[in-house]
KOLMI-796525 format. One line per 8 residues: number of its first residue (from 0); their letters; for each residue y, x, z of C-alpha. Coordinates in steps of 0.25 Angstrom, whole numbers, padded with zeros to 4 digits, always signed. Example, Ala and Ser with C-alpha at 12.3 -4.5 7.8 and 13.67 -1.06 7.14 Angstrom:
2
0> as> -0018,+0049,+0031; -0004,+0055,+0029
This chain:
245
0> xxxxxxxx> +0392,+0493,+0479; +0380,+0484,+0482; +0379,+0473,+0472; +0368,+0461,+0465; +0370,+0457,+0453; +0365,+0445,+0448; +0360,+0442,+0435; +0366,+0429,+0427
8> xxxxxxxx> +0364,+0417,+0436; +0367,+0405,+0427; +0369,+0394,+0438; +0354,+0398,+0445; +0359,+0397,+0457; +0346,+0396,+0467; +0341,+0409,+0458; +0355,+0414,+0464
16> xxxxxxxx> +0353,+0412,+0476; +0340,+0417,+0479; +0343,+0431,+0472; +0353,+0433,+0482; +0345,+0429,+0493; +0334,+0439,+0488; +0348,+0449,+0488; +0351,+0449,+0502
24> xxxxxxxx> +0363,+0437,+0502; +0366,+0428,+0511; +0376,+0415,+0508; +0388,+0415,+0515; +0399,+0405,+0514; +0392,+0402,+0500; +0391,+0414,+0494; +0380,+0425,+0495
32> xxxxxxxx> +0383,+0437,+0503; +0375,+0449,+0506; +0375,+0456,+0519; +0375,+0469,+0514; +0387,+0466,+0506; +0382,+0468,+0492; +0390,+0459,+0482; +0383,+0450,+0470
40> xxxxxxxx> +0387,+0454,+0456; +0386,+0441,+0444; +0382,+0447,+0429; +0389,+0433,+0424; +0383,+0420,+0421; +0382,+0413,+0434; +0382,+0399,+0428; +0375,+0390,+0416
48> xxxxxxxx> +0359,+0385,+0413; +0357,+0388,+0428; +0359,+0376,+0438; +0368,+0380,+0447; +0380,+0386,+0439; +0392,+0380,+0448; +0387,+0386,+0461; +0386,+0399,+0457
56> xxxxxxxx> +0399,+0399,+0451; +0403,+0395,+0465; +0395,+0406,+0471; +0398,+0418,+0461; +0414,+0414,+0463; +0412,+0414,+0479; +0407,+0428,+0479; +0417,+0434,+0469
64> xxxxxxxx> +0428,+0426,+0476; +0422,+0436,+0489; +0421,+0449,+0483; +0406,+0446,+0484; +0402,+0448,+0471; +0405,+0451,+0456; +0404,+0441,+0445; +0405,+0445,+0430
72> xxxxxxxx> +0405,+0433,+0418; +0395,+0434,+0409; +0394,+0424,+0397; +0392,+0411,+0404; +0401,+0411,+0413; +0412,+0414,+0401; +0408,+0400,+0394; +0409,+0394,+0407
80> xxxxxxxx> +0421,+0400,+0410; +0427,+0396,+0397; +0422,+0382,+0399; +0430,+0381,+0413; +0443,+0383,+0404; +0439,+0372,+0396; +0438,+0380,+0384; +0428,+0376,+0374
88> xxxxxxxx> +0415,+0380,+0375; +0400,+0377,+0372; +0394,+0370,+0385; +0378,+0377,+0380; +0369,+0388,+0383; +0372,+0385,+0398; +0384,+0382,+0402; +0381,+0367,+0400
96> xxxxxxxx> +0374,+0367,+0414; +0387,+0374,+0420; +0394,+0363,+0416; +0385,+0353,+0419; +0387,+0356,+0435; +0400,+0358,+0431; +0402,+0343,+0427; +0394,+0338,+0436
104> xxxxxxxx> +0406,+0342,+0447; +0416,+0332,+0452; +0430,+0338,+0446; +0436,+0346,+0458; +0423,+0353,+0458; +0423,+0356,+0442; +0438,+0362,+0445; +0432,+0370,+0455
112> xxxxxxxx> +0420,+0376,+0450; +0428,+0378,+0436; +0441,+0386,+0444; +0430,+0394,+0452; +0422,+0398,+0439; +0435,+0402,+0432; +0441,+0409,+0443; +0429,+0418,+0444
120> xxxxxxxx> +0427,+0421,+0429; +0441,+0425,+0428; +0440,+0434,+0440; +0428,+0440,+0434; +0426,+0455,+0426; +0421,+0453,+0413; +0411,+0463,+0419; +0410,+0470,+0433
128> xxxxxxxx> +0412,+0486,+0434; +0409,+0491,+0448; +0404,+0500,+0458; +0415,+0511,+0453; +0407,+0508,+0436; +0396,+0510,+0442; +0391,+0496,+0437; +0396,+0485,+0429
136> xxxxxxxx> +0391,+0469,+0427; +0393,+0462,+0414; +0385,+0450,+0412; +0381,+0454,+0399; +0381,+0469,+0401; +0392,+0479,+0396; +0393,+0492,+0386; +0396,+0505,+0393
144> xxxxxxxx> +0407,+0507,+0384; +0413,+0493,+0387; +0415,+0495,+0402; +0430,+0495,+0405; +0432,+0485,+0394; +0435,+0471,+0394; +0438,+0468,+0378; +0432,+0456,+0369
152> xxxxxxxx> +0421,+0465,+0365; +0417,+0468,+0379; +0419,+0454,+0385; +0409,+0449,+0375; +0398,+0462,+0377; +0399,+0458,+0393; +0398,+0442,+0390; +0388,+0441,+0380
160> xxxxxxxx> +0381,+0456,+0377; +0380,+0464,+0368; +0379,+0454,+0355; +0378,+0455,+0341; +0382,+0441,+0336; +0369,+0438,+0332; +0362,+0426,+0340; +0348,+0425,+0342
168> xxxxxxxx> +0338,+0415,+0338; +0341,+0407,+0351; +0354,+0407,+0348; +0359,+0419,+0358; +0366,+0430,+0354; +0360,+0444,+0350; +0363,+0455,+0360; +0362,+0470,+0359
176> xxxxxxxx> +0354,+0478,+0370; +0367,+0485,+0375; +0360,+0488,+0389; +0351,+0499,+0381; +0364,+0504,+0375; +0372,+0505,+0388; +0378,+0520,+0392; +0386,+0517,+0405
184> xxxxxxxx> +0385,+0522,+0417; +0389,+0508,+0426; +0377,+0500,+0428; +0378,+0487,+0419; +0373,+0476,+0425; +0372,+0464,+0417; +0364,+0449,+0412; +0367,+0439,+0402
192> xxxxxxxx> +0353,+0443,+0394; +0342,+0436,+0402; +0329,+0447,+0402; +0317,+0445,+0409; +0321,+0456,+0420; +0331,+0464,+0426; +0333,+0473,+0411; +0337,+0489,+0415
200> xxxxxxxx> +0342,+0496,+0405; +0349,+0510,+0409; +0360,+0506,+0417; +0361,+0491,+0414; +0354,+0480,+0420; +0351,+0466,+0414; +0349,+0454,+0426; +0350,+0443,+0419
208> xxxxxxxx> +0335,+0439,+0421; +0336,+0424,+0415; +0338,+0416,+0430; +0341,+0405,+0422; +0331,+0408,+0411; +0320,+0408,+0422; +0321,+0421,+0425; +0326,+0427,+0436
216> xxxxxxxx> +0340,+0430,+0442; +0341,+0443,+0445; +0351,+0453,+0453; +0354,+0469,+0451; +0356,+0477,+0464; +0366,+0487,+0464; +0366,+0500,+0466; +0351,+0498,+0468
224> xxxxxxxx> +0349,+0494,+0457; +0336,+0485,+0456; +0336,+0469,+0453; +0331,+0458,+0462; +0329,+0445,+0455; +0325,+0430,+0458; +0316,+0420,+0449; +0323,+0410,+0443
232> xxxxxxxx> +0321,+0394,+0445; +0323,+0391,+0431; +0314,+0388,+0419; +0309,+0401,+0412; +0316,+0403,+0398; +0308,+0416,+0391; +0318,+0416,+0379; +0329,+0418,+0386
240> xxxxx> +0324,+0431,+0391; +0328,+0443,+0382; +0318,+0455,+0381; +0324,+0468,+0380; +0313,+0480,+0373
């Protein structure tokens, strides 16, 4: 199994692009392919704060709908998805810009976009376990004692980490290190905590690297196990970077 994963994207489409340029893909019929015949892996959060949300929807749906790749939700793309069915939620911290492209569509193109985004979050895992257990991708990373569940408890720990219900000063939510805690023996690769760089921490890897913050998007080769990563377009946010000791 020959695999990039790519850290959360948040609508940065052009930062998209060129990391799977720098990966070896070529477009095809609207969708990246890689002559060698390595497949694309999605730790979640493809949409919201970036510009370009819509088109990698449309993108990430084409490649799953190919057997090209894997997609797993993370946290953002559950709000999103719960927005498409109309249920109530807030439209903050990102998903504001989803829905502005959304809004700005005719409504055939709105019906669209919304059936294609629902069809592939209800075809998604909660989290991905492949390569025989070998590896697993969970947006916000998983416990080794959790793989093989999919309960409340579990859903939560993959969508949002691992928190303590208490909220920082900014507002976010205080979450536990689990990564320093992790025993498995699957690789876990996983984003939602934007940090400054490519985070290893036994066999876990964190690439979310803040492409939407200003950082960097960044992808995690497998089985080599290195990263490769592209600047990002956007305004550098420093806060939003978490600092691990």
């Amino acid at each position: 199994m020959m695999l990039d994963i790519i850290g959360d994207i948040h609508g940065c489409f052009r930062e998209f692009a060129a990391l799977i340029e720098r990966l070896g893909y070529r477009w095809e019929e609207g969708v990246p392919v890689h002559p060698g015949g390595r497949k694309l892996g999605f730790v979640g959060d493809i949409t919201d704060r970036g510009p370009e949300s819509l088109k990698m929807i449309e993108v990430v749906s084409a490649l799953v709908e190919r057997n090209l790749a894997y997609y797993v939700p993370g946290n953002h793309c559950n709000k999103l998805y719960r927005f498409f069915l109309g249920r109530n939620v807030q439209i903050t911290h990102g998903l504001e810009t989803t829905v502005a492209e959304y809004r700005a569509l005719p409504p055939s193109e709105q019906e669209r976009i919304r059936r294609t985004f629902i069809r592939l979050y209800e075809g998604a895992p909660l989290y991905a376990v492949l390569d025989e257990g070998r590896l697993v991708i969970a947006h916000a990373g998983i416990r080794h004692d959790h793989i093989g569940r999919l309960d409340k408890k579990v859903k939560t720990f993959v969508l949002y980490g691992d928190i303590t219900g208490e909220t920082n000063d900014d507002g976010t939510p205080v979450r536990r290190d689990w990564a320093k805690r992790y025993r498995g023996d699957a690789w876990v690769v996983y984003g939602h905590t934007p940090v400054p760089v490519p985070r290893f921490v036994g066999r876990t890897v964190n690439i979310d690297t803040g492409c939407v913050f200003g950082g960097a998007l960044t992808a995690f080769r497998y089985p080599e196990m290195n990263t490769v990563s592209v600047p990002s377009s956007m305004p550098y946010v420093p806060e939003k970077f978490r600092a691990f000791s």
